[in-house]
C-alpha positions in Angstrom: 16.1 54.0 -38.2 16.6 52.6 -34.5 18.7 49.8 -35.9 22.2 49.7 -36.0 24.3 51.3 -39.2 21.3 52.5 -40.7 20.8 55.3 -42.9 18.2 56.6 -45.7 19.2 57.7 -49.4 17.3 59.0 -52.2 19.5 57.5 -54.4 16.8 56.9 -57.7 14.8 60.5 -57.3 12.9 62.1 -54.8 10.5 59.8 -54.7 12.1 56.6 -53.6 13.3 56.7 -50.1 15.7 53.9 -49.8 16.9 52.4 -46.1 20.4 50.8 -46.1 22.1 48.8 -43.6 26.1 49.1 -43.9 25.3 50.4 -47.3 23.2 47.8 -48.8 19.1 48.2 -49.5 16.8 46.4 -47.0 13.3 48.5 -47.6 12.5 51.0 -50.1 9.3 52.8 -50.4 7.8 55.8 -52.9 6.6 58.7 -51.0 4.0 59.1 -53.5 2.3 56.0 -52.7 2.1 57.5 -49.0 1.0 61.0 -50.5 -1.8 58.5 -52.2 -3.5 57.3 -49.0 -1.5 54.0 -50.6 1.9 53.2 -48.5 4.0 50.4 -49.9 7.5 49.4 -49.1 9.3 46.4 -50.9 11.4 43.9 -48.5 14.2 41.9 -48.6 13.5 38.3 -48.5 13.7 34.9 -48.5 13.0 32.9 -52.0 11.0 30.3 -50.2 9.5 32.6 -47.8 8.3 35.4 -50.1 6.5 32.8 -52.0 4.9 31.6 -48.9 3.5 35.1 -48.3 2.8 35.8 -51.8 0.5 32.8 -51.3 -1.1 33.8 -48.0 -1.6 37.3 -48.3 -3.0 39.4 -50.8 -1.0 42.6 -49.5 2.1 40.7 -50.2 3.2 41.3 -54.6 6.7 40.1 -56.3 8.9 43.0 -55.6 8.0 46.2 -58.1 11.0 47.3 -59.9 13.0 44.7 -57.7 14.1 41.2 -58.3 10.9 38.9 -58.0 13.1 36.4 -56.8 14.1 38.1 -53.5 11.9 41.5 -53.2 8.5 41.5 -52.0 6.0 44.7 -52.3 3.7 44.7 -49.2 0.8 46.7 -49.8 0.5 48.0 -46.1 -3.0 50.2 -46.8 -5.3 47.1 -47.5 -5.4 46.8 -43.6 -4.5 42.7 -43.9 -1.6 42.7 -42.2 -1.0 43.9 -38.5 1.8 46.3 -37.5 3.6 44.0 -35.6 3.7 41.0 -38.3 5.4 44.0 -40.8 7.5 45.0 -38.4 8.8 41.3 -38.4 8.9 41.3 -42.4 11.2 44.6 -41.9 13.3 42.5 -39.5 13.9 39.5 -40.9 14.9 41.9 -44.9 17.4 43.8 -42.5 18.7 40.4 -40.7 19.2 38.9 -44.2 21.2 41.9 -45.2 23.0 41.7 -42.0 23.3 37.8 -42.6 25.1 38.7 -46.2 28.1 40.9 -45.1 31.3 40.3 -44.7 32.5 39.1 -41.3 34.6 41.9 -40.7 31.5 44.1 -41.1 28.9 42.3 -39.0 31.9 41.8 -36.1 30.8 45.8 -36.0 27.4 45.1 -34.9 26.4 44.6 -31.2 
């Protein structure tokens, strides 16, 4: 939320918290999955470089419900991944958003 133009929807259900930057998804998550002792988001990303993690990490899963092509799950209870390495998977699925808008919009950003 500390990032510029974000906000959070539920636009699915109650369930599926969705964070948008200038209106477009960059990290959903299922509240229920938290509720379970089982927190998962699914990320924005690079073709190439979700593959890469799919490889490396067990935690990291083709995007549930999302395009497999550009959506990765991260499984963030298995304890594989530190904080700070997710914080950089949530920064580089914002930065792609970012990346994709129109000029006019990211001229907006400071």
């Amino acid at each position: 939320m500390a990032k510029q133009q974000v906000t959070e929807h539920f636009p699915f259900d109650d369930n599926v918290l969705v964070f948008k930057v200038a209106g477009k998804m960059f990290l959903l998550t299922g509240l229920d999955t938290w509720e379970k002792g089982e927190p998962a988001v699914n990320l924005k990303c690079d073709p190439e470089y979700a593959l890469e993690l799919r490889e490396q990490y067990e935690s990291v899963e083709p995007g549930y419900h999302m395009s497999k092509k550009h959506w990765n799950t991260v499984r963030l209870y298995k304890g594989e991944l530190d904080w700070n390495f997710i914080k950089e998977l949530i920064d580089h699925s914002y930065d792609l958003i970012v990346k994709s808008l129109p000029k006019k919009v990211r001229d907006t950003f400071q």
